[in-house]
SEGUVO-68898 format. One record per residue: residue number from 1; x, y, z of N, C-alpha, C, O in turn. Coordinates in steps of 0.001 Angstrom, whole numbers, plus 524288, in hexadecimal, padded with zeros to 5 digits. Atoms other than C-alpha are relative to their C-alpha. Layout:
// SEGUVO-68898
+------+-------+-------+-------+-------+-------+-------+-------+-------+-------+-------+-------+-------+
: base :   nxx :   nyy :   nzz :  caxx :  cayy :  cazz :   cxx :   cyy :   czz :   oxx :   oyy :   ozz :
+------+-------+-------+-------+-------+-------+-------+-------+-------+-------+-------+-------+-------+
:  NUM :     X :     Y :     Z :     X :     Y :     Z :     X :     Y :     Z :     X :     Y :     Z :
...
+------+-------+-------+-------+-------+-------+-------+-------+-------+-------+-------+-------+-------+
END
This chain:
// SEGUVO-68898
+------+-------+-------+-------+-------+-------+-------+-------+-------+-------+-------+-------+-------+
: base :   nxx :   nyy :   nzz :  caxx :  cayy :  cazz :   cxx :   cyy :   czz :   oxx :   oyy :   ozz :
+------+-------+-------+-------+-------+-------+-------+-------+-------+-------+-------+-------+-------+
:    1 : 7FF65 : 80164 : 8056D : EEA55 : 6D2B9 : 76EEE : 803DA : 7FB84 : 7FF7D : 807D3 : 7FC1C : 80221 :
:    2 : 7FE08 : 80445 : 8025E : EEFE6 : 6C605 : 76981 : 803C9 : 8006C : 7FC0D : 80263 : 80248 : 7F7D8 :
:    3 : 7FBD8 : 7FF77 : 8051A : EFC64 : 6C594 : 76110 : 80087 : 7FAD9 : 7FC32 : 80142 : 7F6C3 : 7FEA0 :
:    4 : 7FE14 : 80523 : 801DE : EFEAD : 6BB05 : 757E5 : 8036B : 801F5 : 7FB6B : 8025D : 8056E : 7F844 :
:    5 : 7FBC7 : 7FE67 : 802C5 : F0ADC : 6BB70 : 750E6 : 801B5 : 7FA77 : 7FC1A : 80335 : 7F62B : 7FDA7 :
:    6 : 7FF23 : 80277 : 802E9 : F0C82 : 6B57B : 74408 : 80682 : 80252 : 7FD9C : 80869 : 806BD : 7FD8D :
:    7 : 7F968 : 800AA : 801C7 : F1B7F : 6B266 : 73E3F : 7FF32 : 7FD96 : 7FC54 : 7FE39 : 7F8E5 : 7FCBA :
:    8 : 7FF01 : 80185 : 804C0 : F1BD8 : 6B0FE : 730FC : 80585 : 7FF92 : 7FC2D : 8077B : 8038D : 7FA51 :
:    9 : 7FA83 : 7FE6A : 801B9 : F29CD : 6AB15 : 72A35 : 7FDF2 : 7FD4E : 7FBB5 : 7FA66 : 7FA12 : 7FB67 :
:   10 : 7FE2E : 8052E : 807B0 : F2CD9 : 6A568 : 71A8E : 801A1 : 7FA8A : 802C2 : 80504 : 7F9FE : 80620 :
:   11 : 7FF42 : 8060B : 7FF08 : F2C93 : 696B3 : 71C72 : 8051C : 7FFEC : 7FD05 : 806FE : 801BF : 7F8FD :
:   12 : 7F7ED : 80151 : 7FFDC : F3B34 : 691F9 : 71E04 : 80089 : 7FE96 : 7F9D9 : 803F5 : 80173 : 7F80E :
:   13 : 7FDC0 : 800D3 : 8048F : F3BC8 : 68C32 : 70F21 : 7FE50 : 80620 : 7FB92 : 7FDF5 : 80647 : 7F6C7 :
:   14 : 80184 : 7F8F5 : 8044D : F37E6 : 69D71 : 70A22 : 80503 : 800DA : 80202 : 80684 : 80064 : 8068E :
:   15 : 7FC58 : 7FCC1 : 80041 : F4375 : 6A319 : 70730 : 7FE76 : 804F1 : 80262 : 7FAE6 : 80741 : 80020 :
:   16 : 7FFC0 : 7F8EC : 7FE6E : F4451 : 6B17C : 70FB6 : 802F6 : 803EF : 7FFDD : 804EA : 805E1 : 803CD :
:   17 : 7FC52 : 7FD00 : 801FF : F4BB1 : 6BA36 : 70887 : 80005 : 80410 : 804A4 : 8043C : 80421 : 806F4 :
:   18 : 7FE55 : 7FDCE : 7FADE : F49D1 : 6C3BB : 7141F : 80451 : 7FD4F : 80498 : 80818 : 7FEE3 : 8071F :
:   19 : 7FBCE : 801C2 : 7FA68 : F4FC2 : 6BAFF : 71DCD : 803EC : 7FD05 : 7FDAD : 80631 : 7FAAD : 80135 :
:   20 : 7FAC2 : 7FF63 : 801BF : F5ABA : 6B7A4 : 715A8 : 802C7 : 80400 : 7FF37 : 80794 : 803C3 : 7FF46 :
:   21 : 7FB83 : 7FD62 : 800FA : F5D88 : 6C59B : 7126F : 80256 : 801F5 : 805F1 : 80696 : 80414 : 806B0 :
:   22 : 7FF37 : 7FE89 : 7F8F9 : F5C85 : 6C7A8 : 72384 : 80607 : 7FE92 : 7FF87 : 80A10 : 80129 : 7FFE8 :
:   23 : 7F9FE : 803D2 : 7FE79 : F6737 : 6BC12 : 72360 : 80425 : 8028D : 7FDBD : 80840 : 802EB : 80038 :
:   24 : 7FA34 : 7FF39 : 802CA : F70B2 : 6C17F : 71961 : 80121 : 803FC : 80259 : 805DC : 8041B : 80332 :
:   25 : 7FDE8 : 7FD69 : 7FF13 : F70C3 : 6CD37 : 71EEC : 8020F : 800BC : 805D8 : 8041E : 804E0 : 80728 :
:   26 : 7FF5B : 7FEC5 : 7FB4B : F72C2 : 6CA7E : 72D5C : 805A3 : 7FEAF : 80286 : 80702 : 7FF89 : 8070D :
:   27 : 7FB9C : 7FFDF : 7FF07 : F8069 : 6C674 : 72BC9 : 80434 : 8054E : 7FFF7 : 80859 : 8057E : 80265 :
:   28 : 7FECC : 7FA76 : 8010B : F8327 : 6D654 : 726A2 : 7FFCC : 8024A : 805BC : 80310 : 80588 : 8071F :
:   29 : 80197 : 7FE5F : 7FBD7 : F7D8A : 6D888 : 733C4 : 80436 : 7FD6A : 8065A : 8049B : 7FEEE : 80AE6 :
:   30 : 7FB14 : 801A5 : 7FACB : F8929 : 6CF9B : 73BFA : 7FAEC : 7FA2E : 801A5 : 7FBE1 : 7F795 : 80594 :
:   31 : 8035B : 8038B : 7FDC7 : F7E09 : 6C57D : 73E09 : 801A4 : 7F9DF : 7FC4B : 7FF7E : 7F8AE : 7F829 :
:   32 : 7FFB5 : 80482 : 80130 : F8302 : 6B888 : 73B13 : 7FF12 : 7F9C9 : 7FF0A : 80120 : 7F68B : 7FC24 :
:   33 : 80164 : 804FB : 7FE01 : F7B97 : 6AD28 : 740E1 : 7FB85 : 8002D : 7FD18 : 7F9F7 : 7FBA7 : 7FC95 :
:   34 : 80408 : 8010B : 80173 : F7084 : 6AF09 : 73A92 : 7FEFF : 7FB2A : 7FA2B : 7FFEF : 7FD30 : 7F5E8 :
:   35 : 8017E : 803DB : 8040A : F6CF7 : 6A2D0 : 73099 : 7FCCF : 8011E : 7FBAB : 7FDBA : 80072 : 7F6FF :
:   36 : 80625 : 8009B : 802C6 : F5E8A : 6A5AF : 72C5F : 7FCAA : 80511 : 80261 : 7FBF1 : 8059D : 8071A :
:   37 : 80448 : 7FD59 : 7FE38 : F550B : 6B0EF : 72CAE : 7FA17 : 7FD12 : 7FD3C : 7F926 : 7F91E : 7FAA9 :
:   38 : 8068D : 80147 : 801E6 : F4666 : 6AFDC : 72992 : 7FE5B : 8050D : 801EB : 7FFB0 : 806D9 : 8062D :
:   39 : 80446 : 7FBDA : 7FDAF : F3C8C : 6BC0B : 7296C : 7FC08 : 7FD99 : 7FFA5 : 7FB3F : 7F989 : 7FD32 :
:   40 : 807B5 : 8009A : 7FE65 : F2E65 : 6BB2C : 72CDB : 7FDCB : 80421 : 801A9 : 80078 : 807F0 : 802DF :
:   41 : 80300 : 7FB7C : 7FD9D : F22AF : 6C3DD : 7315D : 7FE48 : 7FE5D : 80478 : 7FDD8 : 7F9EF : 8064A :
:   42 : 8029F : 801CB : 7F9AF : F1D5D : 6C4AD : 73DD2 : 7FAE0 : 80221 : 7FF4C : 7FA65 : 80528 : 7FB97 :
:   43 : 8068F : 7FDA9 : 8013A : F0E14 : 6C84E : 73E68 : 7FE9D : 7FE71 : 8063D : 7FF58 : 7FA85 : 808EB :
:   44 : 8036B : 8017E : 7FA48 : F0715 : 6C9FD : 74B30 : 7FA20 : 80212 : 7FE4B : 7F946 : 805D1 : 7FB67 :
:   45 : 805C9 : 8000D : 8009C : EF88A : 6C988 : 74AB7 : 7FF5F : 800B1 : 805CD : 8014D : 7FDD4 : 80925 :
:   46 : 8022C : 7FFE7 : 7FAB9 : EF23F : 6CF3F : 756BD : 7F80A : 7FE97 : 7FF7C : 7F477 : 80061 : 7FCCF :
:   47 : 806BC : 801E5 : 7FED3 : EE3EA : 6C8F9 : 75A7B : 7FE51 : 8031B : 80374 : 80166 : 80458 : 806EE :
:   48 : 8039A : 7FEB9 : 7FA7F : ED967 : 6CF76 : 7637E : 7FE10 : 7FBA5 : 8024D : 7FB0A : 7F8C5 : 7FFE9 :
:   49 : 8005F : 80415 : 7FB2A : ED835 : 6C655 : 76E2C : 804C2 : 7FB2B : 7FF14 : 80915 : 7FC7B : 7FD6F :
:   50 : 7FBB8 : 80662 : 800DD : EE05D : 6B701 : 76D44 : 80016 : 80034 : 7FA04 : 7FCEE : 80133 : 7F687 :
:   51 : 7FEE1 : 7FFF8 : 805AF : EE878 : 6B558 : 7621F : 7FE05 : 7FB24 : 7FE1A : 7FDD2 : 7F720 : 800BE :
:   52 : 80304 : 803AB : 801D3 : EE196 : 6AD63 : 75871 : 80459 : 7FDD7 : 7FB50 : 804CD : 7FFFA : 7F708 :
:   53 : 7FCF4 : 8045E : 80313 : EEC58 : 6A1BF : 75292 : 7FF9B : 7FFB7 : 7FB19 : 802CB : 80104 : 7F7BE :
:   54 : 801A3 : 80120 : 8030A : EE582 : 69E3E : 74A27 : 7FE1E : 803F5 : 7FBC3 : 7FEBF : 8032B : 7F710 :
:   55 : 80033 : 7FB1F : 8033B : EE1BA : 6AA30 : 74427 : 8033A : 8031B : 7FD4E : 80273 : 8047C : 7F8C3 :
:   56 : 7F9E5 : 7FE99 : 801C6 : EF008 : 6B050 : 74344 : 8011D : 7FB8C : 7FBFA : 80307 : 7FD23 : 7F7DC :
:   57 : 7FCE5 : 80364 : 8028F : EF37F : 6A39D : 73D05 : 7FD49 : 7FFFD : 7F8E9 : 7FF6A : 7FEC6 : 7F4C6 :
:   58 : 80348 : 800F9 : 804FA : EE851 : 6A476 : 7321C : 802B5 : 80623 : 7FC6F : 8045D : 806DD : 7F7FA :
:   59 : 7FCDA : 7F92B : 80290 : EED91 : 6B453 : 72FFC : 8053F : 7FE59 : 7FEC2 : 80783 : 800B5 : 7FB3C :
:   60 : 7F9BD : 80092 : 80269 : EFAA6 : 6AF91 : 72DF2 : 7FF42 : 7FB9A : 7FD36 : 8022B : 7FBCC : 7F963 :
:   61 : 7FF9E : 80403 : 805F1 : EF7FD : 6A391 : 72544 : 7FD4D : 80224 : 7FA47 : 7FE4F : 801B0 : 7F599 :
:   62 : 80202 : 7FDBE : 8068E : EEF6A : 6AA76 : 71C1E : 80116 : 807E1 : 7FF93 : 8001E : 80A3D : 7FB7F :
:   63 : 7FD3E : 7F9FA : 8018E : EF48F : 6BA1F : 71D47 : 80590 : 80162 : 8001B : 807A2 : 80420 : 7FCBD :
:   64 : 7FC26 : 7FE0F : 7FE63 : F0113 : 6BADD : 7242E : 805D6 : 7FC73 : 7FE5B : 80A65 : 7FDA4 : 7FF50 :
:   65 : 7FC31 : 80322 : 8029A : F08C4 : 6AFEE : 71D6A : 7FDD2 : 7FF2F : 7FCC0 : 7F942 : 7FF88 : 7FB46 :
:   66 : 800B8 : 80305 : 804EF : F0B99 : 6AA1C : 71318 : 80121 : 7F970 : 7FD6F : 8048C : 7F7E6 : 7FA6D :
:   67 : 7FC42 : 80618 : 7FEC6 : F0B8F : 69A41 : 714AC : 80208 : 7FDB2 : 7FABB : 80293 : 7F8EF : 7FB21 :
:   68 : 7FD56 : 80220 : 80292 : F114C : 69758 : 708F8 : 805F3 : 8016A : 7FF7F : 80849 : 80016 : 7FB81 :
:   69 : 7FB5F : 7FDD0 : 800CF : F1E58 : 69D89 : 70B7C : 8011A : 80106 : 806F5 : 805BB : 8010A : 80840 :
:   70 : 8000D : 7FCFE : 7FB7F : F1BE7 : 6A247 : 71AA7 : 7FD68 : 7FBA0 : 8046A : 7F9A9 : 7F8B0 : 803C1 :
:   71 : 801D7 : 80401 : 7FCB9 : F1A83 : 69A81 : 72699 : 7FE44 : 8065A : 8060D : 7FFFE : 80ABF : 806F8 :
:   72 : 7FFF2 : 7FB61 : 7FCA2 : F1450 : 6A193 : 7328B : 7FD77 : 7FBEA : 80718 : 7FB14 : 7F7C6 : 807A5 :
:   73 : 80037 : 801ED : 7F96E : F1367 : 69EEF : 7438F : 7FDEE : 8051C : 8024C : 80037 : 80957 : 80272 :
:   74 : 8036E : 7FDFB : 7FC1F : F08DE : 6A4CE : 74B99 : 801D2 : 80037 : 80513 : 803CA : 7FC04 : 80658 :
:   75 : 8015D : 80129 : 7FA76 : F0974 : 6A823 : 75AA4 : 7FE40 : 804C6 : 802AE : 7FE88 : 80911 : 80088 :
:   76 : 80214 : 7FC23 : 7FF3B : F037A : 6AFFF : 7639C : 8045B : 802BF : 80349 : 80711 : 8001D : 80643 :
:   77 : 7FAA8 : 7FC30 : 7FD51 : F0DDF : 6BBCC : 76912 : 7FD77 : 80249 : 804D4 : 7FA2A : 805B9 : 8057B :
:   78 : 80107 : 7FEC2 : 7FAB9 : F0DF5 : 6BB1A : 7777F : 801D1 : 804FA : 80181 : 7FDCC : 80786 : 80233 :
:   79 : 7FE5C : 7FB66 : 7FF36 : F1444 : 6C6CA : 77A76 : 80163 : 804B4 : 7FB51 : 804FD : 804CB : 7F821 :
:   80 : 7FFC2 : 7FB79 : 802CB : F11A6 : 6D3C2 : 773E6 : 802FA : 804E1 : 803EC : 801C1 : 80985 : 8039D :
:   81 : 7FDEF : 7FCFF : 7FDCA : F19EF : 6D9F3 : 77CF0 : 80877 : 7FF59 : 800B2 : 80C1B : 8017A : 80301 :
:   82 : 7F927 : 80188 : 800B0 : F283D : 6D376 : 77936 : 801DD : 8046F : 7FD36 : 7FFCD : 806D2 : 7F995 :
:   83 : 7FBDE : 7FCB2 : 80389 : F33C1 : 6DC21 : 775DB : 7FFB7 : 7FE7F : 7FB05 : 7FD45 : 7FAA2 : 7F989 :
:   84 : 800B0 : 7FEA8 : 80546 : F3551 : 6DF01 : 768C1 : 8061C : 8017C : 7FEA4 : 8075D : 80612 : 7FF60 :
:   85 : 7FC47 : 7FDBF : 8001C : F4364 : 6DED6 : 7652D : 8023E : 802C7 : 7F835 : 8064A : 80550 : 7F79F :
+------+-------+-------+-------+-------+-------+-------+-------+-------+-------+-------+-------+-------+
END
């Protein structure tokens, strides 16, 4: 089976009230360096047989985003066997 893993974030000029409230609060936490968060989704699409590019890319431009606010990057996930921390 074929993975293709779509990453969907808010295009840099969307305000993300999530990943500002991450930031404010990660100084409560002793965490200081941090500048900038951003959230996003992750989506994996598994294919039967070779992952099809082009196909993932059409499911995420017209279901899985939203391009007027949402930018999104395709690839196919070589290893389904990486730690998981």
């Amino acid at each position: 089976m074929a993975r293709v893993v779509v990453d969907v974030m808010l295009k840099p000029e969307i305000l993300d009230p999530q990943g500002q409230a991450v930031a404010n609060a990660l100084p409560r936490l002793g965490v200081t360096d941090v500048s900038s968060v951003r959230i996003g989704r992750r989506i994996e699409i598994e294919f039967a047989g070779e992952p099809d590019l082009d196909r993932a890319r059409e499911i995420a431009d017209k279901l899985l985003a939203n391009p007027v606010i949402e930018d999104f990057t395709i690839h196919v996930h070589e290893d389904a066997s990486a730690e998981v921390v």
